[in-house]
C-alpha positions in Angstrom: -24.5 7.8 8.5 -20.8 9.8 8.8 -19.4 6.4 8.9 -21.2 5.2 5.5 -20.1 8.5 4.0 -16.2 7.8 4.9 -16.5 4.7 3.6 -17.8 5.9 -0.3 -16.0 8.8 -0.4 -12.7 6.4 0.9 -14.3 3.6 -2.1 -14.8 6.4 -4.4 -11.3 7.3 -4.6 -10.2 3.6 -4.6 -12.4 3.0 -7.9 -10.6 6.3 -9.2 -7.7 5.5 -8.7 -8.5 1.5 -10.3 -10.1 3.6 -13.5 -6.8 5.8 -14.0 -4.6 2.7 -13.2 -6.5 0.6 -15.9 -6.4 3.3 -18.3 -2.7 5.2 -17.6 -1.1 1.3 -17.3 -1.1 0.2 -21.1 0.3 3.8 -21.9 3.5 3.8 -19.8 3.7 0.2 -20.6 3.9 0.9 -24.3 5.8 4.0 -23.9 8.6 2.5 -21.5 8.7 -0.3 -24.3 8.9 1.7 -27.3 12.0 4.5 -26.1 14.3 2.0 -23.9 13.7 -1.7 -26.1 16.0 -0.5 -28.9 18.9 0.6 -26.9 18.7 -1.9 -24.1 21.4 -4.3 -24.3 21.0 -7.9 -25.3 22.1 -9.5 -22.5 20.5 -7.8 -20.5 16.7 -8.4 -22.5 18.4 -12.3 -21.8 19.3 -11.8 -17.6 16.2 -9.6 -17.0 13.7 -11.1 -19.3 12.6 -7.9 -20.7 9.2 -8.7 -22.6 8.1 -10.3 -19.7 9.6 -9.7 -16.9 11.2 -6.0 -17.0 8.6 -4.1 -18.8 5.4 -5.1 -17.0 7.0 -4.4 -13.6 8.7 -1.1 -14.1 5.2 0.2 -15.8 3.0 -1.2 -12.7 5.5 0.9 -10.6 5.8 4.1 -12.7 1.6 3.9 -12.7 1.9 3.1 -8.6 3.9 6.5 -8.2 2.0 8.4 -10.5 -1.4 7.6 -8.7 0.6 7.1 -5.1 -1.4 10.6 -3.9 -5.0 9.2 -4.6 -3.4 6.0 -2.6 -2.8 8.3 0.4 -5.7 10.2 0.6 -7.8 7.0 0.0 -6.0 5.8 3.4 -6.3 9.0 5.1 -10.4 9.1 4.3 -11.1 5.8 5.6 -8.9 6.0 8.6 -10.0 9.3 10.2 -12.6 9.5 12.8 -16.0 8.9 11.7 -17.3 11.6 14.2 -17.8 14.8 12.2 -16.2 17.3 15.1 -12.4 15.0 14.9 -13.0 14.5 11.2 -9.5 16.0 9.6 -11.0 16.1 5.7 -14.4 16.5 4.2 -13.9 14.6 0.8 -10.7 13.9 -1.5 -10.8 17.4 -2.6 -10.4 18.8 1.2 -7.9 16.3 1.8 -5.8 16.4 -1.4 -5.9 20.5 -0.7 -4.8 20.1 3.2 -2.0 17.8 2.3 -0.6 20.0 -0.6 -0.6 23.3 1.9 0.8 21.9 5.5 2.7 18.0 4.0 5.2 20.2 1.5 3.0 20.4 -1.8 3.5 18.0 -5.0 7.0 17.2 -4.0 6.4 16.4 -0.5 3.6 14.2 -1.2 5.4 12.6 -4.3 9.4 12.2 -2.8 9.1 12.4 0.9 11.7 9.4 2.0 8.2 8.0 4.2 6.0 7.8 1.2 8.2 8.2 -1.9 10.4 4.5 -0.9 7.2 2.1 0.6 5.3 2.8 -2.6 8.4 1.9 -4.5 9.4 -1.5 -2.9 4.9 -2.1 -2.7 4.6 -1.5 -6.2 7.7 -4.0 -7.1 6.3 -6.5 -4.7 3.3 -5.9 -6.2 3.8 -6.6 -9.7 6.9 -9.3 -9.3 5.4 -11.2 -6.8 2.8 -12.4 -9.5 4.7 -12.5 -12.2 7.3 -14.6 -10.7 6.2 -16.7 -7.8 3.9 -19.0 -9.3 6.6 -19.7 -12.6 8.8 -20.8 -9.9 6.7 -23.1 -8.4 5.5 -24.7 -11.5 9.1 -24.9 -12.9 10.2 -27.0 -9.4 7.1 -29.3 -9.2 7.8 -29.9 -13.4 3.9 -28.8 -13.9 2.8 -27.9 -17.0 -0.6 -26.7 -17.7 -1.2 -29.1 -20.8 -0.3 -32.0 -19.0 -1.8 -31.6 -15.1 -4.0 -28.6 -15.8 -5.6 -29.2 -12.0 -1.8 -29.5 -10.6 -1.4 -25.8 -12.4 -4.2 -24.1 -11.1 -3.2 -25.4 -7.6 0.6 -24.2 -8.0 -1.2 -21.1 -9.4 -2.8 -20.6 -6.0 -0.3 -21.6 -3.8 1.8 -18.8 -5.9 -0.7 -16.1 -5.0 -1.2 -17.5 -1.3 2.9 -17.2 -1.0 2.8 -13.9 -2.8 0.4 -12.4 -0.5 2.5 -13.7 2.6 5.4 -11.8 0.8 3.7 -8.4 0.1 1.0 -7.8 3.3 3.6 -6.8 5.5 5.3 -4.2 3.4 1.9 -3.5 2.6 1.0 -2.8 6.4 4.0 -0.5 6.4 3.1 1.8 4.3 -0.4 2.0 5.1 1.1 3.1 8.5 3.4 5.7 7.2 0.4 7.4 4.9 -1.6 7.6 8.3 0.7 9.6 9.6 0.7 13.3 8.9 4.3 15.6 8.3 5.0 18.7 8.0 2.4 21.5 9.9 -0.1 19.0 9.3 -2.6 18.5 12.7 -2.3 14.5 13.5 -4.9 12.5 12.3 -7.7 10.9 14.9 -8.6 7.8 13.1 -11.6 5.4 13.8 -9.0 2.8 14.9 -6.0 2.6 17.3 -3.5 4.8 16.2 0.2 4.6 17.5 0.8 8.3 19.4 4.5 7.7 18.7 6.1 8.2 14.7 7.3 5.9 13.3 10.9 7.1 11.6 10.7 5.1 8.6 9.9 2.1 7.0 12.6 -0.2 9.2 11.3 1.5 11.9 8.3 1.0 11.9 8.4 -2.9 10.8 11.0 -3.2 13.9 7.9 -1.3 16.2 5.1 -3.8 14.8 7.2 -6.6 15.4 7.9 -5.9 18.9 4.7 -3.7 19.8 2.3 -6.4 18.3 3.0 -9.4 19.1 0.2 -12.0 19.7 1.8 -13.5 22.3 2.0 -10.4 24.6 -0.8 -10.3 27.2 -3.2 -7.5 26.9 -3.3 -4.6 29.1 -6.5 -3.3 30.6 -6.8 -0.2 32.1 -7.8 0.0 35.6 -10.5 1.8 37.1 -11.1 2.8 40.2 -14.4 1.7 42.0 -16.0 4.8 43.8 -16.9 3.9 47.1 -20.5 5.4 48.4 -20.5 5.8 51.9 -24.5 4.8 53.3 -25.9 7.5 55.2 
């Protein structure tokens, strides 16, 4: 049962965070639009693409660090321990409270190098990888969606096959980083294998999953020792 409760209160905040995201995305889109599309230069509304390439992607990343704290308390809830006696938070509340007083307050769970630059470079990923992937691949087959309409939906998928190869690993990166706790924050025992070690930063810890786990390194058991019981 404390397992199914981490799990809604972890999908809880993930469908918060979707309902702000759907609602808060169209505003900052419009509002990035409407102060910097008069004054931005026409070459480079021509180099960057600006209706559609510029404006969609720096809104998906100003919403992405707006709602980057529901992001990392959604991680922490559904990585701590499902036993109630290691469980480090009760709900979103506890957690968003705990991580304001020991992990430096707004500013520390907004800008802290570990969190502030793997949302940035997720959220670009995120939003460019989409946007851009599949137009490239339809450009170089020469597909067009009026002619081969079956050929497009394939290049479509094979777009947001590629673009998932592209963004799970910085994705895996920061979902590392959020696990870990800063600050005078008590480390958190999760349900899974956590590394005892920090990681120092995003290269850091992309140069330890690399080399740590590998699927070619053999597994190491631990060894017990048999008891021997002496027959009287």
């Amino acid at each position: 049962p404390f397992a199914d409760i981490q799990t809604l209160t972890g999908l809880l905040t993930s469908c918060t965070a979707e309902m702000l995201a759907a609602g808060l995305l169209p505003a900052v889109h419009s509002s990035l639009e409407s102060v910097f599309s008069p004054v931005l230069p026409d070459y480079l509304a021509s180099a960057f693409g600006a209706q559609s390439l510029l404006f969609p992607v720096a809104s998906q990343v100003v919403t992405g660090l707006i709602l980057s704290p529901l992001d990392l308390i959604r991680t922490r809830l559904m990585v701590q321990s499902s036993v109630p006696r290691y469980r480090s938070y009760t709900g979103p509340i506890d957690a968003l409270k705990q991580i304001l007083e020991h992990e430096g307050g707004l500013w520390g769970i907004y800008f802290h190098p570990h969190l502030l630059l793997p949302t940035l470079l997720d959220c670009t990923l995120r939003s460019l990888v989409p946007l851009t992937v599949p137009a490239l691949i339809t450009s170089y087959f020469a597909i067009s969606a009026e002619h081969n309409p079956l050929l497009w939906t394939c290049a479509e998928l094979l777009g947001t096959c590629a673009g998932l190869l592209v963004t799970l690993p910085f994705e895996t990166v920061r979902r590392r980083l959020q696990v870990q706790t800063r600050g005078t924050a008590k480390p958190l025992k999760g349900c899974v294998e956590l590394r005892p070690a920090p990681y120092n930063g995003m290269v850091d810890a992309f140069w330890h999953i690399l080399t740590e786990e590998r699927s070619d390194l053999p597994l190491k058991h631990k060894r017990h020792r048999r008891r021997s019981v002496s027959a009287k």
